[in-house]
N, C-alpha and C positions, 0 to 999 in steps of 0.2 A: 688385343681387345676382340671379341667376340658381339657381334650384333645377331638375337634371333628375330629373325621374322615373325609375323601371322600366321597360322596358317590358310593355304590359299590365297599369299600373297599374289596378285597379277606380278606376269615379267615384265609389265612397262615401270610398277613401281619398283621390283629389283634392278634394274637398269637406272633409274634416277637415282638410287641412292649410292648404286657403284660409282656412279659417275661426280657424285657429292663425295662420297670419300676419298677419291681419285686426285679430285681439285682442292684438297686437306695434303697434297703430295705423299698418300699412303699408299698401301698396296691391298687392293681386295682381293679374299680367294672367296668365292662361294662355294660351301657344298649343299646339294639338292636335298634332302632327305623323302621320305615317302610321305610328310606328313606338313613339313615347314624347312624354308632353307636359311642358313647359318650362312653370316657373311665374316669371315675371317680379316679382320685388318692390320698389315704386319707393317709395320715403322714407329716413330714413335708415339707412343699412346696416351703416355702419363697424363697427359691434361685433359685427353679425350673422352674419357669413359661419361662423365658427367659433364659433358659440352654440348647439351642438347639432342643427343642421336636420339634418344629414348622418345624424345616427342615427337618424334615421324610417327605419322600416321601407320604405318607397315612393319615399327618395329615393337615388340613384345617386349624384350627386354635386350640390358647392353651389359656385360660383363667383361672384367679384366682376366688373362690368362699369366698363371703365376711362373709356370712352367717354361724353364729356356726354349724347350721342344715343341711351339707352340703347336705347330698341326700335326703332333703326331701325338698331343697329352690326350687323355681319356675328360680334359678341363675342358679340350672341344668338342670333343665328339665323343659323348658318351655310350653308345650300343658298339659292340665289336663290328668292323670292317670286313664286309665278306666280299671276294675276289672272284669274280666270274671269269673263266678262260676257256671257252669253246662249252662242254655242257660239265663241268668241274668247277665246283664251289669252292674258296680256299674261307676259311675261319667264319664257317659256319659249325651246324651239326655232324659234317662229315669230317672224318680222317684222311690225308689225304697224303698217299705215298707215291710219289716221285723217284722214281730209279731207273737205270740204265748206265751203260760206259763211263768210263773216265774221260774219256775223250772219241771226235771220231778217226778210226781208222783206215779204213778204207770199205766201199760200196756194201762187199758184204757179210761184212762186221757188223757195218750198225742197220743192215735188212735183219740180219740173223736177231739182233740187238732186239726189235721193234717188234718181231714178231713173237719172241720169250713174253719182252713186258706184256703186248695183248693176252697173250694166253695165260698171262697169271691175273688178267683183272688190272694193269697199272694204264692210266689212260692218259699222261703223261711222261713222256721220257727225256731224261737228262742225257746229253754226252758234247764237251766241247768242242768247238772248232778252233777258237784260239785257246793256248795251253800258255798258262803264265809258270815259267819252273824253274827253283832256284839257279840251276845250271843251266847253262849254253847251250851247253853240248846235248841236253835230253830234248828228246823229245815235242815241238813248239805246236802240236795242230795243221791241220791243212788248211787251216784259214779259209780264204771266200769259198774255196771246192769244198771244204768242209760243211758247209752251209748249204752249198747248193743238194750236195748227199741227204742233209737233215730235211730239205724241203721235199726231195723227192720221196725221201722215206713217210713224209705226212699226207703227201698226194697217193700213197699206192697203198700204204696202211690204216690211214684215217687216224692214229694216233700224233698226240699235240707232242710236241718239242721243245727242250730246253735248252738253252747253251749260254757260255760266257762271254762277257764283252769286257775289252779291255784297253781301248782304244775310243779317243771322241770321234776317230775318224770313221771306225767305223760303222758306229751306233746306228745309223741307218740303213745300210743295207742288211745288218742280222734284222732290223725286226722287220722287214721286208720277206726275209724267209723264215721265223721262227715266231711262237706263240708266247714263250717267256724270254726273258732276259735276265742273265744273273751280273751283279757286279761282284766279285770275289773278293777275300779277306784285305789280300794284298793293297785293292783298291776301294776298301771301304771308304777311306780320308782324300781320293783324288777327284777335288770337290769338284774342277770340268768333266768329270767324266760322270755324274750324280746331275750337276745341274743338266748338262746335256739328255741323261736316259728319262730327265722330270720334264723334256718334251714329247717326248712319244706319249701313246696312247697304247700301249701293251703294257702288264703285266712285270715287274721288276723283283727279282730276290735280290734280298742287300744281305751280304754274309758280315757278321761281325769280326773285327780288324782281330790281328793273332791279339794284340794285347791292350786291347780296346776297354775303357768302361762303358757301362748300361748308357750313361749319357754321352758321351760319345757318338756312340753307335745309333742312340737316338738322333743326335743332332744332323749327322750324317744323313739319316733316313729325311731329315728336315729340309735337306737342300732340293732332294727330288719334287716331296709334296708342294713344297712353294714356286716350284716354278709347272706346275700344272698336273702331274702325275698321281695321282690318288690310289691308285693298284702297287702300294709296294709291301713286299713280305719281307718279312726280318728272318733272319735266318742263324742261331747260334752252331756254331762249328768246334766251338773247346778253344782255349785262349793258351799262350804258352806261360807252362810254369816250371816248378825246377825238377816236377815228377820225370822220369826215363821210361818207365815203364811202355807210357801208350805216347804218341804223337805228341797231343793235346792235351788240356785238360778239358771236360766236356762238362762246361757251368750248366747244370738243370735249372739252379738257383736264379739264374739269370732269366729262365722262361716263366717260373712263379710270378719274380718283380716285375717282369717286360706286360705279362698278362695283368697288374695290377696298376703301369704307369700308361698304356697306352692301346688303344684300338687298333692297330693293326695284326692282322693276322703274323705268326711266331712259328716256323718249322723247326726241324733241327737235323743236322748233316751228321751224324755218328761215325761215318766213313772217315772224313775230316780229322776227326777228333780221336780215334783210338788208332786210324795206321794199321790196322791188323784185323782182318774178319772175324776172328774167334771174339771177338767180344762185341761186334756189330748189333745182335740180334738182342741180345739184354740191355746194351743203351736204347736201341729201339722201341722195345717193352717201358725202359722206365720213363722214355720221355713223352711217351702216349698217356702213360700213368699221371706225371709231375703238370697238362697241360697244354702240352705243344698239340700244333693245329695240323700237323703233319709231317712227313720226312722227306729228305732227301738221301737218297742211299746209288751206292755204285755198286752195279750189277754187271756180272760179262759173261756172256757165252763160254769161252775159257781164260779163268784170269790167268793160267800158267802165256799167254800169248800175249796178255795186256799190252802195249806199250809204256802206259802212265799206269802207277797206281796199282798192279795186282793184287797186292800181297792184299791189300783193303775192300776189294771189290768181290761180292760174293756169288759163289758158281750157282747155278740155276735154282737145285736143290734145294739151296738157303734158301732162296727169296720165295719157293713154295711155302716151305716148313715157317719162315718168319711171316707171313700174310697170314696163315694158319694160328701161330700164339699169340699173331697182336688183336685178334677178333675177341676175342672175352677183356684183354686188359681196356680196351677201346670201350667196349659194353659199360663196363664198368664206372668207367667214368664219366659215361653219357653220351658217346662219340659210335659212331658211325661208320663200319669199314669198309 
């Protein structure tokens, strides 16, 4: 159930009605808007809608939400979610590309890493400190050093940081040192570690599961928003199917529907999804095209040294030449690069 307010509601009378639907044993989320705030009420509803709410004084109207996905349908919030992190908009009129490492390496790797992205214009950069990988034996992250690397690299370059968390343990001390927070494919359904990053106050990408549906991956995004997080990005990566070709397969279709079921901002990770550089830069092109709010791509100083990932990670050159082709397809579709 959905309650709009007035506009110019005073917060003493949003406070008396949070605390009236509280003592109905619900759960209210308020969100603020620029104009009038929306009070989200999640438990059961069915007898509520027409239980009097509507005749508060402060409320405009009460509507039901049909949608299993309650706070993340476009049934609540209908103007797109745009993401503020340091002076970068995410799912507004900007495109917004995200790239850097696979992971961090060592010191100066990801200095060398930091100072490519600045110089190409990228004003955030990706590279993990924890490494989820199918095998044991590859490669696992420098874990907290890794982190402390990424913060120093923000304090001496003034570019913002991304990385993965994969752990409830350790959800606090990454946003301690980093600007976003990813949860990865792997752990898109590992619902403590979703409801944990839906305390923080930083910035969340949620990658979609290898073999996830649209609701799913919604519902998923649901456990963050309801427990206080409002800042989360979807992120599609390609899902597995029985193609051999590329890695993944990389559903554009799924950024169409995602942009028609729900407000929050939708990147897309093509690194993920094809396994292989040579076709990076045209899923990059077409997902600019199909919608997407921006990308996440892996870039390395030299991928022949990568530890994680080279073969997908593109050498400098690219990520010139790709910034370069995606400025007219961006144009085009009314976006901003």
């Amino acid at each position: 159930m959905i309650i709009v307010l007035k506009p110019k509601t005073k917060k003493e009378d949003i406070d008396s009605l949070i605390e009236k639907i509280k003592a109905k044993d619900l759960k209210p989320v308020a969100f603020e808007g620029e104009e009038r705030t929306v009070i989200h009420v999640l438990g059961d509803t069915k007898e509520e809608v027409g239980n009097g709410w509507s005749s508060i004084r402060c409320v405009e109207k009460v509507m039901r939400i049909l949608k299993p996905y309650k706070l993340a349908s476009k049934e609540h919030h209908s103007h797109k979610t745009v993401i503020r992190v340091g002076g970068v908009t995410i799912g507004g009129s900007d495109f917004v590309v995200i790239a850097g490492p696979c992971s961090v390496e060592n010191e100066k790797q990801i200095m060398e890493s930091a100072k490519l992205m600045k110089a190409n214009g990228i004003k955030i950069m990706r590279a993990s400190a924890f490494k989820p990988r199918t095998s044991p034996y590859s490669f696992q992250g420098l874990g907290i050093e890794g982190l402390k690397l990424l913060k120093k690299v923000r304090e001496e370059t003034g570019i913002l940081v991304e990385t993965e968390i994969m752990d409830v343990r350790d959800v606090g001390i990454t946003a301690e040192h980093v600007d976003v927070l990813r949860v990865g494919a792997r752990n898109m359904q590992n619902f403590d570690l979703l409801k944990e990053v839906g305390k923080i106050d930083k910035p969340v990408i949620l990658k979609r599961g290898i073999a996830a549906t649209i609701k799913e991956f919604l519902m998923a995004a649901e456990y963050i928003l309801m427990n206080g997080n409002k800042n989360v990005i979807l992120c599609e990566r390609g899902i597995r199917t029985f193609e051999t070709a590329y890695r993944n397969t990389l559903d554009l279709g799924a950024v169409a529907v995602l942009q028609k079921e729900t407000h929050l901002p939708i990147i897309v990770d093509p690194s993920h999804a094809a396994g292989r550089r040579d076709l990076i830069i045209l899923l990059c092109k077409a997902s600019a095209a199909v919608g997407a709010d921006g990308l996440l791509i892996e870039v390395h100083p030299n991928p022949e040294e990568s530890l994680s990932d080279g073969a997908q990670s593109l050498y400098p050159e690219q990520l010139t030449t790709l910034l370069k082709e995606l400025k007219p397809v961006c144009a085009a579709v009314g976006r901003k690069l």
